[in-house]
LOLO-838529 format. One record per atom (N, C-alpha, C): x, y, z. Coordinates in pm, whole numbers, plus 32768, in hexadecimal, padded with zeros to 4 digits. Example, Ala and Ser with C-alpha at 12.3 -4.5 7.8 and 13.67 -1.06 7.14 Angstrom:
REM LOLO-838529
85277DC7830C84CE7E3E830C85287EB6830C85057F1F82C485577F9682CA850A80038313
***
This chain:
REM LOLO-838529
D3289136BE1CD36191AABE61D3649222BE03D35F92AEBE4DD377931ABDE6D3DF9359BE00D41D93C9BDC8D47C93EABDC5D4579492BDC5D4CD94D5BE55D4939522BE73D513958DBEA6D4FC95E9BEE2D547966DBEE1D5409696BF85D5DA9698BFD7D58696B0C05DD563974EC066D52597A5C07ED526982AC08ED5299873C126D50397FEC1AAD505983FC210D53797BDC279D58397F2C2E5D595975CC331D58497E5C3ACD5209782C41DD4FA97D3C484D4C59779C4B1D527976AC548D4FA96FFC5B5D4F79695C58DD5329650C546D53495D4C501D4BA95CCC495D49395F3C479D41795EEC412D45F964AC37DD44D960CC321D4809624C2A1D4139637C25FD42296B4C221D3A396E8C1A8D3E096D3C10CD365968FC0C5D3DB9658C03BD373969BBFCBD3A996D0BF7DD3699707BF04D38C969ABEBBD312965BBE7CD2EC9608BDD4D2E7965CBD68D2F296CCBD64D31C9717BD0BD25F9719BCAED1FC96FBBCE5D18396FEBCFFD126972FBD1DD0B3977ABCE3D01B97D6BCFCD02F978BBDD5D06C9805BE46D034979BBEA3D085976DBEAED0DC9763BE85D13A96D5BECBD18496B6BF3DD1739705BF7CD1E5971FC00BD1B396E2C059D2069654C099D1F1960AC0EDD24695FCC12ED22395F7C1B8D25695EDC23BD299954AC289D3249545C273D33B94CEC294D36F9492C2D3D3909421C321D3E193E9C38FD439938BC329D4B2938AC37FD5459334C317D4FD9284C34BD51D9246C2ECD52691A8C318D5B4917EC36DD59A9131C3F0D5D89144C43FD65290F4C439D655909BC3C8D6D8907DC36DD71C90E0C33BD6C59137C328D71491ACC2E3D79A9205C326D82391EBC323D874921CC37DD8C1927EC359D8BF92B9C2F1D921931DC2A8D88893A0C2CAD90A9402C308D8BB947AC32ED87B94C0C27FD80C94EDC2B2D7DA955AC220D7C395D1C233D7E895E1C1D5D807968CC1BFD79696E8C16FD76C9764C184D73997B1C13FD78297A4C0A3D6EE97B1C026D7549777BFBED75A96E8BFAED76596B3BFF8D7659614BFD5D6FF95EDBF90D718957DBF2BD6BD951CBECBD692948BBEFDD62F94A9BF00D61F9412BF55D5A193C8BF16D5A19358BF38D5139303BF14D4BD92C8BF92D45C930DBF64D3C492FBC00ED3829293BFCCD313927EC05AD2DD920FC035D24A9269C07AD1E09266C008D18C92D7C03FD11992B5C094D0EF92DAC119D08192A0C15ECFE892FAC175CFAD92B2C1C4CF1392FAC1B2CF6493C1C1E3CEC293DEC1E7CEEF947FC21CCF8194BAC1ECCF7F949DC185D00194EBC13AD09094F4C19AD09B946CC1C7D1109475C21BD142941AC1A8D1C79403C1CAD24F9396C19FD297934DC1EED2F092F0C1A8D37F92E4C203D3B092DDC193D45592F4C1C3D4B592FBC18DD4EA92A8C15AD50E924DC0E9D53891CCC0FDD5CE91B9C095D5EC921CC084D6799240C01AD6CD92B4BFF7D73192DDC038D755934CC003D7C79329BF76D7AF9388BF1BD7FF9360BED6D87593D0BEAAD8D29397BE6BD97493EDBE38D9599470BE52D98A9498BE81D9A69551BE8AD9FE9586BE2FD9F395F4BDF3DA3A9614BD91DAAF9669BDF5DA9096BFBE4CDAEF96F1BEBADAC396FFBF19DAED972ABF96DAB79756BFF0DB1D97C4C067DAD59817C09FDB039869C10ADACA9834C185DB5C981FC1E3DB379800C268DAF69836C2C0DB1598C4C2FDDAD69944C334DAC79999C2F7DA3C99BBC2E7D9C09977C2F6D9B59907C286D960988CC2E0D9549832C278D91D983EC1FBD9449844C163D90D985FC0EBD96897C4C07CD90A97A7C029D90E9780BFD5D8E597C6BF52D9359784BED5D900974EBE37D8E0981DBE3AD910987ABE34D93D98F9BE25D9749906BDA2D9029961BD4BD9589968BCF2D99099D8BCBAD9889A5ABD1ED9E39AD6BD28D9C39AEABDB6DA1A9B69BDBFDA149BA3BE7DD9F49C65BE5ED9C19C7EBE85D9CD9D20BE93D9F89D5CBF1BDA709D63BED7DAAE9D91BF8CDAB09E34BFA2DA6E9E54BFE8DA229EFFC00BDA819F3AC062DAC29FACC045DACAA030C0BEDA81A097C0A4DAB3A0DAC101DA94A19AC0E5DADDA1C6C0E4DAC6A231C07ADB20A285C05DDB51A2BEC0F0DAC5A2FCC11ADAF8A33AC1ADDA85A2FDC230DAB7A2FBC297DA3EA2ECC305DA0DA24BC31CDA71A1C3C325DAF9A20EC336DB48A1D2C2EADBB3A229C2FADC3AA24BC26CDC55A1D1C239DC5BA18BC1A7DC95A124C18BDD23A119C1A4DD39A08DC1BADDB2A051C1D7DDEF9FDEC163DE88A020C141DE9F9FE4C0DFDEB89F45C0FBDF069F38C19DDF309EB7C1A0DEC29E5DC19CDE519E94C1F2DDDA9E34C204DD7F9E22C164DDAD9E77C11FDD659E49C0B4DDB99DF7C04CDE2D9E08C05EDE779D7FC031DE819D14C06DDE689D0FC0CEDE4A9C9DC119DDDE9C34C0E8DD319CAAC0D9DCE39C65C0A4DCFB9C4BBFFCDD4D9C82BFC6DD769C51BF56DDB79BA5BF4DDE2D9BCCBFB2DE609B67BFADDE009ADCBFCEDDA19AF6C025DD789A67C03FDD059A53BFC0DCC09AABBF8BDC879A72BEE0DCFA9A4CBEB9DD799A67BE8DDDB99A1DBE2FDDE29984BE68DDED9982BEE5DDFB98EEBF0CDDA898B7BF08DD1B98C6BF06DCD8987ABEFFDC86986DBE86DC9D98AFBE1DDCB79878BD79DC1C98D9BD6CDC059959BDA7DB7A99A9BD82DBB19A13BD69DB5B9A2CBCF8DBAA9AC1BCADDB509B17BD21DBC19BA8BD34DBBC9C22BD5ADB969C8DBD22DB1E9CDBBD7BDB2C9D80BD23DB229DB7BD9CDB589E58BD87DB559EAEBE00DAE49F21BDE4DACC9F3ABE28DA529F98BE2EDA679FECBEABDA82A07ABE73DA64A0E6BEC7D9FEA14EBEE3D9BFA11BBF2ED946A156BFA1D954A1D1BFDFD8E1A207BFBCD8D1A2ACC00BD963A306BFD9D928A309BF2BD982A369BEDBD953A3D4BEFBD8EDA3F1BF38D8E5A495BF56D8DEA4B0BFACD952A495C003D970A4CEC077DA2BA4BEC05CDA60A4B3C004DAB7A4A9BFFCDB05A48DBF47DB0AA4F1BF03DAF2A493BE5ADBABA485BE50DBE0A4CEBE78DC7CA4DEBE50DCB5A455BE86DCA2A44ABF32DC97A3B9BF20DC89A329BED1DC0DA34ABEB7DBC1A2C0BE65DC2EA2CCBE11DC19A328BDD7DC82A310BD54DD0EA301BD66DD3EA325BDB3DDBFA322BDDFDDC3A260BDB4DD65A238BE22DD7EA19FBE30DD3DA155BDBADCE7A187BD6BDCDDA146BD09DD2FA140BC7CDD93A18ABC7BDDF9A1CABC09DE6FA16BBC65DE74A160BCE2DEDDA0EEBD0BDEC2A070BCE5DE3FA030BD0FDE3F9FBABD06DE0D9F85BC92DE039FCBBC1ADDD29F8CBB9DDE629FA8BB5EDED09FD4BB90DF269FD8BB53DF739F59BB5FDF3F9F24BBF7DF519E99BC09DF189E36BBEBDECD9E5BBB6DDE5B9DE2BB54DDCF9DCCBB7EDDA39DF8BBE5DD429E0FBC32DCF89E5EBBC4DC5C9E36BB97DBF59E8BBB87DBD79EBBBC1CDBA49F6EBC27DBA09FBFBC8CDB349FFFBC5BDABAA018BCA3DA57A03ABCAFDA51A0D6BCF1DA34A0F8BCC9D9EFA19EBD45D975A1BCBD35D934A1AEBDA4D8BAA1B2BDB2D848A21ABE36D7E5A202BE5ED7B3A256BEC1D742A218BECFD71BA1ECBF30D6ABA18CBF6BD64EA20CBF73D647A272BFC2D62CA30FBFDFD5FEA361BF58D631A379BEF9D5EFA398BE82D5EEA334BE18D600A2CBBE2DD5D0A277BD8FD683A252BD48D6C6A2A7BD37D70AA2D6BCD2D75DA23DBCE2D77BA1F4BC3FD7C5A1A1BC5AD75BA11ABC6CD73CA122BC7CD6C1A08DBC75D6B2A054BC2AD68AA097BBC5D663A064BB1FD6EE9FDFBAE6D748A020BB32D7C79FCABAFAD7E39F6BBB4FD7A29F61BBE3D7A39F27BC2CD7459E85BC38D7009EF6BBEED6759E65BBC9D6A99E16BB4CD6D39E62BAF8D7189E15BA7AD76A9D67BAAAD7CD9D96BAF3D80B9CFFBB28D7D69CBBBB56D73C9CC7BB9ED6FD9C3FBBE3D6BA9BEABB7ED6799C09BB30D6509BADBAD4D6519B06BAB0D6209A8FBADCD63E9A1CBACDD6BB99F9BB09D6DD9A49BB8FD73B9A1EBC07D7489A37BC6CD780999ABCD9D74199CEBD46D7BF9A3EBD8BD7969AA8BDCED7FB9B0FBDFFD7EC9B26BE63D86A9B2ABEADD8829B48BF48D8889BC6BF6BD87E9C12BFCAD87D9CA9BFC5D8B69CADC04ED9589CBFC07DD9A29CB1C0D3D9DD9D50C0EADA029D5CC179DA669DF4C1A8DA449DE2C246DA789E57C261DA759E6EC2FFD9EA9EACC315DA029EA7C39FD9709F0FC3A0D9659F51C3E5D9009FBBC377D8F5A055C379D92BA088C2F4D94BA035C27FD94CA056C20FD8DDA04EC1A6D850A03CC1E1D7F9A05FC193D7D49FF8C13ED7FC9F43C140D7B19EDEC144D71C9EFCC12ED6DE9ECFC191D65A9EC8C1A0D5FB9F10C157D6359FB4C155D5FDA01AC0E6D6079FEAC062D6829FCFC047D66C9FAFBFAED63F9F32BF8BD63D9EE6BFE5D5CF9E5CBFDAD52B9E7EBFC6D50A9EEDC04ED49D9EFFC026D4649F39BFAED48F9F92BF67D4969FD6BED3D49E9F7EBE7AD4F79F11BE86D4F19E9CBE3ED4789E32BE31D4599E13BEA4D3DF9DCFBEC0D3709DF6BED9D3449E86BEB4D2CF9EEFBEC9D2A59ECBBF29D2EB9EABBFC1D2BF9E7FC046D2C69EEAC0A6D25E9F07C0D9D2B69F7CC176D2AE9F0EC1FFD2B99EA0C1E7D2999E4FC26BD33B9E1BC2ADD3A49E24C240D4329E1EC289D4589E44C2F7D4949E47C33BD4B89E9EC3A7D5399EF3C382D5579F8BC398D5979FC1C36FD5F3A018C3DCD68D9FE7C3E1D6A3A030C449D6CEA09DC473D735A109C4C6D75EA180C4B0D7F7A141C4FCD845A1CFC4D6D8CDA1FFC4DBD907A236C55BD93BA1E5C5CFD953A208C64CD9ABA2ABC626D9A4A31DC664D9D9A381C645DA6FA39FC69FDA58A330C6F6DAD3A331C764DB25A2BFC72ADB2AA257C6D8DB8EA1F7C6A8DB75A217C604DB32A26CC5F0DB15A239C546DB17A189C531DAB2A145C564DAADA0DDC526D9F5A0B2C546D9F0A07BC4D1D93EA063C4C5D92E9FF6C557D8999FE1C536D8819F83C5B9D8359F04C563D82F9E94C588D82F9DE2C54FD7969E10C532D75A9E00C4B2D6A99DEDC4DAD6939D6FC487D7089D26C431D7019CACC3C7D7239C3BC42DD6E09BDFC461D6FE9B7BC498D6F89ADFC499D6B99AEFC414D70F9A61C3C9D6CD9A75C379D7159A0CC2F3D7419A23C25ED68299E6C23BD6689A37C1F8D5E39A10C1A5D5E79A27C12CD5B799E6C0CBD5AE99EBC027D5129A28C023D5279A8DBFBBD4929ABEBF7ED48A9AA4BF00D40C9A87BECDD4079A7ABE4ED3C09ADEBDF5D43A9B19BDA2D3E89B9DBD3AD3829B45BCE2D3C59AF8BC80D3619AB8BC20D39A9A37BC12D37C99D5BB8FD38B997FBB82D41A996CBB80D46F9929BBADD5109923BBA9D5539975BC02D50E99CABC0ED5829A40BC70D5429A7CBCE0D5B59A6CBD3BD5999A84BDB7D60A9AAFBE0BD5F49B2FBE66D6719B27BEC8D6769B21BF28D6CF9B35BF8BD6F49AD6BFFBD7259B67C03CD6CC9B68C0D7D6DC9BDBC118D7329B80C19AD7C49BC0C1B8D8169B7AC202D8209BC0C280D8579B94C2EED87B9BBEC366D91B9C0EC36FD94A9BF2C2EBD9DE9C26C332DA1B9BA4C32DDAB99BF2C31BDAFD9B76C30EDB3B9B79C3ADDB239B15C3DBDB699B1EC462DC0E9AC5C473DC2C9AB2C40BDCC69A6CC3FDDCE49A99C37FDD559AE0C36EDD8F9AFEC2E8DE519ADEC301DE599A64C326DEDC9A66C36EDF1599DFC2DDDF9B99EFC2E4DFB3998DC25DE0199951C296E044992EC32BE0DF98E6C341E0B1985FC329E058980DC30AE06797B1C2FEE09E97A3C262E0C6980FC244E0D697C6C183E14497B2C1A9E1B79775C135E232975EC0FBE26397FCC0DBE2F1981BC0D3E31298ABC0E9E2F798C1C019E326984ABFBEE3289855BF61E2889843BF1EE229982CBF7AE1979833BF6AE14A98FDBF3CE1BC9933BFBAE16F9995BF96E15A9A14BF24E1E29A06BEE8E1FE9A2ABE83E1619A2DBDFFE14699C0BE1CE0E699B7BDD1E03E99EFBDC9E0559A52BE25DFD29A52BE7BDFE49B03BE48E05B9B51BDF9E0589BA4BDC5E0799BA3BD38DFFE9B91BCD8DFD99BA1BC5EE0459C0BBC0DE0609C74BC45E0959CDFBC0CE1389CB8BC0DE1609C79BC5AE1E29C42BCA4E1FD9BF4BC3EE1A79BAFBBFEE1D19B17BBE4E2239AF6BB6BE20E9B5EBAF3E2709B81BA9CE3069B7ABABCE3169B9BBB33E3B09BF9BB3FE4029B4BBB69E3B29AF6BB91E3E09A75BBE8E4059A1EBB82E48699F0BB95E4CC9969BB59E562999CBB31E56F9A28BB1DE5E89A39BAE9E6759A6ABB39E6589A42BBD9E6A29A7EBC4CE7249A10BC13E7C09A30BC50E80999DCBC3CE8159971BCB8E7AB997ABD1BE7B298F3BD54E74D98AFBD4BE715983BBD45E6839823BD30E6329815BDCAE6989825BE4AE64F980CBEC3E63A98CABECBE64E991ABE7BE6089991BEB9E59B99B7BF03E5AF9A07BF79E5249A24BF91E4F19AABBF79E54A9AE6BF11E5279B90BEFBE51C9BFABF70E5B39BF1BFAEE59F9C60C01FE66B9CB4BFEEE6AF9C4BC041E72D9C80C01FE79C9C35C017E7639BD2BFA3E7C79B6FBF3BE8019BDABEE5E8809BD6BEA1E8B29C01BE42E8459BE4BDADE8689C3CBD47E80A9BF0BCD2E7859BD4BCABE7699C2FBCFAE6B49BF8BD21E6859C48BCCCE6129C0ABC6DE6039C2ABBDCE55A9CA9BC21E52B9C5FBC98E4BB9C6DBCEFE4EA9D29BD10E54A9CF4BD5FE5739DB2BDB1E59F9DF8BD4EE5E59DEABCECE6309E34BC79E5A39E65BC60E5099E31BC26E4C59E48BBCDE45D9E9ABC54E4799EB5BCB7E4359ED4BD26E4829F89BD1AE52B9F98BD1DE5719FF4BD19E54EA027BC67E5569FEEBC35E503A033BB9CE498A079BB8EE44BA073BBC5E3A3A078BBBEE330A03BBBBEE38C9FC1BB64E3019F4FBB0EE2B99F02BBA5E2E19EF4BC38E2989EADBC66E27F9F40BCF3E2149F33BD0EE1DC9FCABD7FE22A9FA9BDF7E277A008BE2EE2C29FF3BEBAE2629FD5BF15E1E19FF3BF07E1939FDABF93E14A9F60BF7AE1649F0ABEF3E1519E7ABEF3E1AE9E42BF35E2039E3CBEC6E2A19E02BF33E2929E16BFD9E2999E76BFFCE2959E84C097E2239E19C0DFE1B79E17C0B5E1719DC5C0D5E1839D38C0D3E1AA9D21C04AE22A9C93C05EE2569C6BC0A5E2AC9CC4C0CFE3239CE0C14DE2D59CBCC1DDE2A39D04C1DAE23C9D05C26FE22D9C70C275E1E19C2DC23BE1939B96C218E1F29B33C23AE2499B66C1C7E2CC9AE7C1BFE3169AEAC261E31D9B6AC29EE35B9B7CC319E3149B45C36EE27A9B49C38CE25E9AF5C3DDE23E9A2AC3D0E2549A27C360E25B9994C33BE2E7995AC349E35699A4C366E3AD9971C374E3DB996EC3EEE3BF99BEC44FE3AE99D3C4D3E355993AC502E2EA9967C4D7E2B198C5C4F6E2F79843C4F3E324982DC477E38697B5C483E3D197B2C4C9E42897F2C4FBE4A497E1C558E4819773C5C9
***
């Protein structure tokens, strides 16, 4: 058997890079095979005439994202725009939050700096203050690429946001491709229109490759533990252990080492709030 890389699942047929002059073979799962696979997945084929396969092993995942299905990720580039349309802080902590649950480092990257630079920067002077490397960039003139290309190097990278933030453009610039599909900016909702419709891996060179996604279509967290989510803000996580009750949930306990350092400065009110939001609907859930 060889050991192989899935890069495309369409209609049940799985395309597997051998990492090989050629290697992309087209394959059907062995029908023992019962654990769903994911874009990203590592598996071992069994190779047949006419460069077909089957599937006959998936093996350990290092992580994975449910919607859209992704595996073995080993950063995310989560994209807005500056403007057109307007980034959103909650939704981009959101996609923060679900890289940190699912153990893949995050960077933010802001798209179509020239149509908006006070912006970009606005949000990139926020969120690197939170830890976040923040990107500003422009699919439209170039600007910002060079540093953009720097992080892919010998990993595979996801390239996630809503759409109508200019995805596809900076994929194509990335992948010297014009064959993407690229979409536009409804002028009556400000919100882009879907042209990514399921997750495909490209391969730049040997080792690295990224992963053009559909959108996250679930970014919802009530299934965690209320003391789960705490953890899912990096910047937060300092301030946690020193409340005087240990069942805190950092809203409006006495002592809370969390809100004190929130009313100080050291943690961003519009993190916290987002907290708030999260934790409020996870606890709602339980009831």
């Amino acid at each position: 058997m060889i050991k192989g890389k899935v890069i495309k699942n369409y209609n049940g047929y799985y395309y597997i890079d051998l990492d090989l002059p050629e290697s992309l073979v087209e394959c059907r799962r062995r029908g023992k095979l019962k654990q769903k696979i994911l874009v990203g997945d590592e598996v071992e084929i069994t190779v047949l005439d006419n460069h077909t396969g089957v599937i006959e092993q998936l093996l350990p995942r290092r992580n994975e994202i449910r919607r859209p299905g992704l595996a073995n990720i080993d950063q995310m580039v989560v994209i807005m725009a500056a403007q057109s349309p307007a980034p959103n802080r909650f939704l981009v902590d959101k996609m923060l939050m679900t890289c940190e649950y699912a153990g893949i480092h995050p960077h933010l990257c802001l798209n179509k700096c020239d149509l908006d630079r006070t912006i970009a920067v606005a949000y990139r002077d926020f969120y690197e203050s939170c830890g976040y490397k923040t990107l500003i960039v422009s699919a439209q003139t170039g600007e910002g690429m060079d540093e953009l290309l720097s992080l892919l190097p010998h990993k595979m990278t996801a390239f996630a946001g809503p759409s109508g933030v200019g995805k596809s453009s900076l994929l194509s610039r990335i992948l010297g491709r014009n064959d993407l599909t690229i979409g536009c900016v409804s002028s009556k909702i400000q919100r882009g229109r879907h042209t990514t419709r399921h997750s495909e891996i490209m391969k730049l060179d040997y080792k690295t490759y990224v992963v053009d996604t559909p959108g996250f279509s679930s970014l919802e967290f009530e299934h965690l533990d209320p003391k789960e989510l705490f953890c899912l803000f990096p910047d937060m996580i300092p301030y946690f252990g020193n409340c005087r009750f240990s069942s805190c949930l950092h809203r409006t306990e006495p002592d809370c080492s969390v809100t004190r350092a929130v009313a100080e400065g050291k943690i961003k009110k519009e993190r916290y709030e987002t907290y708030c939001k999260v934790l409020t609907t996870i606890l709602e859930r339980k009831r």
